[in-house]
TORKOL-4160 file (C-alpha; in steps of 0.2 Angstrom, whole numbers, padded with zeros to 4 digits, m for minus):
117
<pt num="1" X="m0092" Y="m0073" Z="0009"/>
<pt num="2" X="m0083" Y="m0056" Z="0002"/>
<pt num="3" X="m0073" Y="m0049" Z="0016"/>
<pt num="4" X="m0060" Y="m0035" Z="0018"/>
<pt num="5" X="m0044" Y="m0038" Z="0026"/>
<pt num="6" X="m0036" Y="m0019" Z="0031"/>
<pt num="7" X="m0015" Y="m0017" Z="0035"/>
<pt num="8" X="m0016" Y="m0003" Z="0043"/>
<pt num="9" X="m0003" Y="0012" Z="0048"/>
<pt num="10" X="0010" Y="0004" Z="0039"/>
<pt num="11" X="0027" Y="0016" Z="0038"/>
<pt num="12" X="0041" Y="0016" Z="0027"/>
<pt num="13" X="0055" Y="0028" Z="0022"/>
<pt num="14" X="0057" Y="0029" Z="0003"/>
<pt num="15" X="0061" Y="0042" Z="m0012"/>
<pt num="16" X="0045" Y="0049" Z="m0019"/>
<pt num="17" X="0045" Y="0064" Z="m0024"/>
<pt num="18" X="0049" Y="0075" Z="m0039"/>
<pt num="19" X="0062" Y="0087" Z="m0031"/>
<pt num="20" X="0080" Y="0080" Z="m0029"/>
<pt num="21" X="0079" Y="0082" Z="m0009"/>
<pt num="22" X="0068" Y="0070" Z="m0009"/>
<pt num="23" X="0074" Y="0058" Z="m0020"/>
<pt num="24" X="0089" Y="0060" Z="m0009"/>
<pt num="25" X="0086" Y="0060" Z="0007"/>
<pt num="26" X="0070" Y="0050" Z="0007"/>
<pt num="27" X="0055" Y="0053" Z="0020"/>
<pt num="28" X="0042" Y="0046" Z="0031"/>
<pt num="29" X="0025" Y="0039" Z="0020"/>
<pt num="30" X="0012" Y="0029" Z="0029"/>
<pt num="31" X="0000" Y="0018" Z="0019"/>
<pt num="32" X="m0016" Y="0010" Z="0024"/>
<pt num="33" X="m0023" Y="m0005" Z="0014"/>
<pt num="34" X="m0038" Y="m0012" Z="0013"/>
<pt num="35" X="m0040" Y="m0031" Z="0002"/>
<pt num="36" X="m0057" Y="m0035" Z="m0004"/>
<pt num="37" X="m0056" Y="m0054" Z="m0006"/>
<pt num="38" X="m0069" Y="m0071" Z="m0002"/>
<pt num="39" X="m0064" Y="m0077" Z="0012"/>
<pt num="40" X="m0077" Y="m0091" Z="0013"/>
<pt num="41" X="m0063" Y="m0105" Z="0015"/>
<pt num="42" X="m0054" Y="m0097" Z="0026"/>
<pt num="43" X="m0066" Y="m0095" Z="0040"/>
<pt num="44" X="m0073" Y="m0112" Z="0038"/>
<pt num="45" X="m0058" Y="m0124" Z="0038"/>
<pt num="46" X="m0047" Y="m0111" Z="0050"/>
<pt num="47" X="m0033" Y="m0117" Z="0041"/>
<pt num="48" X="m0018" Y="m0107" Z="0036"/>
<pt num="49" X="m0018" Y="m0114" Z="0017"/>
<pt num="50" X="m0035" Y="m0104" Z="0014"/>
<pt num="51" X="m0032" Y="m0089" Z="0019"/>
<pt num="52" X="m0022" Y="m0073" Z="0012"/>
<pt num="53" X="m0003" Y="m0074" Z="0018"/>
<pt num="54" X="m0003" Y="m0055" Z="0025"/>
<pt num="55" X="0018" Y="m0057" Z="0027"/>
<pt num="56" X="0017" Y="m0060" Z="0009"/>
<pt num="57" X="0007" Y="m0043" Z="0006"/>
<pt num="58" X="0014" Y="m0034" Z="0018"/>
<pt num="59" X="0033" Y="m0039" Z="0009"/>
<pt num="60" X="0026" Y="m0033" Z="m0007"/>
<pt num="61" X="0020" Y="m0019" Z="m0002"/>
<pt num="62" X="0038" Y="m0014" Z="0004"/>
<pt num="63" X="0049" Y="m0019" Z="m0011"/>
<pt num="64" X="0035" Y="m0008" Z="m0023"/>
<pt num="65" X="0037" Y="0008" Z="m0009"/>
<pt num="66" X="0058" Y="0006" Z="m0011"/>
<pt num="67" X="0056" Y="0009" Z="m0030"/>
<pt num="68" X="0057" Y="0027" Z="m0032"/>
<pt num="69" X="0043" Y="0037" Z="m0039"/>
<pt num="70" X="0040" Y="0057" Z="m0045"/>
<pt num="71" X="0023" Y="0055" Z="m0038"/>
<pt num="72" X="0011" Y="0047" Z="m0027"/>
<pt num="73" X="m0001" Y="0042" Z="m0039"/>
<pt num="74" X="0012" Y="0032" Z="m0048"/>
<pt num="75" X="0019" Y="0024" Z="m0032"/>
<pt num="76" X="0002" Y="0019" Z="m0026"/>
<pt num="77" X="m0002" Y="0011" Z="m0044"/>
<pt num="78" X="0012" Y="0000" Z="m0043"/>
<pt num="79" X="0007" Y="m0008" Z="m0027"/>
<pt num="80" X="m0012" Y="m0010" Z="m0035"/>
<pt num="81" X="m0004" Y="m0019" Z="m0050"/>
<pt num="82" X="0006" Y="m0030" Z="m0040"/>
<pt num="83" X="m0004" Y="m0034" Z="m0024"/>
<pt num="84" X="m0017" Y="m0039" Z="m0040"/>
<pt num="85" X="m0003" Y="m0050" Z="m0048"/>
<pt num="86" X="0002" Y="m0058" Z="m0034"/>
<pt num="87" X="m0014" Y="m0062" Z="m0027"/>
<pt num="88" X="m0027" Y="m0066" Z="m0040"/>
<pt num="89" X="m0039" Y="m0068" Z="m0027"/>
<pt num="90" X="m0041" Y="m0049" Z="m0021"/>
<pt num="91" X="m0054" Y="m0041" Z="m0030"/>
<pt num="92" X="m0053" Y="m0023" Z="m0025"/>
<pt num="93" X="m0036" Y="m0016" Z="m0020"/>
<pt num="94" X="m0042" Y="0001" Z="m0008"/>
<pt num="95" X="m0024" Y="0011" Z="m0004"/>
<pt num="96" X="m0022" Y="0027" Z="0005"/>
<pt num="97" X="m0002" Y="0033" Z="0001"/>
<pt num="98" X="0003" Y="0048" Z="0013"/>
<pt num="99" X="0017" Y="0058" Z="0012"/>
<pt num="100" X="0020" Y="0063" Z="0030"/>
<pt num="101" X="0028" Y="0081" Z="0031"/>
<pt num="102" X="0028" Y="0086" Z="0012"/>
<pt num="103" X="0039" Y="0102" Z="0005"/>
<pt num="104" X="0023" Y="0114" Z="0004"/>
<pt num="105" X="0025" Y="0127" Z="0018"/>
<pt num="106" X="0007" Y="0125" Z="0029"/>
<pt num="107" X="0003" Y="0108" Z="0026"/>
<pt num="108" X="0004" Y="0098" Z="0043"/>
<pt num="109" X="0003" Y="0078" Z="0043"/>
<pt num="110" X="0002" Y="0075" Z="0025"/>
<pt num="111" X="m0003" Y="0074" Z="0007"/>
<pt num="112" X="m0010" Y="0058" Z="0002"/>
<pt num="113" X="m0017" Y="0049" Z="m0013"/>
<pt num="114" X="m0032" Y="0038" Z="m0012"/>
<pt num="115" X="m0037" Y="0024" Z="m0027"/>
<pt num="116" X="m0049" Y="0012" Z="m0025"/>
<pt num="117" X="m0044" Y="m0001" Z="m0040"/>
């Protein structure tokens, strides 16, 4: 039974970003992650062992968003690659990266990068 399992509004303050201020200073980026992934076993047995450890992802997700990157796409990428290389089992990594209050004059709430690997 394929299944989706979805962290959602998860913030963090990191340094993305191509200008020095940001890479400095660091600002707010809110990610929202949804896990394609059988989750046959664990629905049946109700047991902890067969089922996806979401601390685990959730502890990925963070060390990848405290490695700095120019640009979203690249930040995003890296938590794909190692979301997949931590967790065999997902099949289809679905991450929305959103920079919350970006340097373009106008823009309100955010710029964000969508992949769906």
């Amino acid at each position: 039974m394929k299944g989706r399992i979805l962290l959602n509004d998860l913030e963090f303050h990191a340094h993305h970003g191509v200008y020095a201020h940001e890479r400095e200073n660091g600002q707010l980026f809110k990610l929202n992650v949804a896990l394609e992934i059988d989750l046959s076993a664990a629905a049946q047995s109700d047991d902890i062992h067969q089922a996806l450890n979401y601390v685990s992802v959730y502890l990925a997700i963070q060390e990848e968003m405290k490695i700095p990157s120019n640009l979203l796409e690249n930040a995003a990428m890296n938590i794909v690659k190692r979301l997949k290389q931590d967790h065999p089992a997902i099949s289809v990594v679905d991450i929305t990266l959103t920079k919350v209050n970006p340097p373009i004059e106008g823009i309100i709430g955010g710029i964000s990068i969508h992949l769906i690997v």
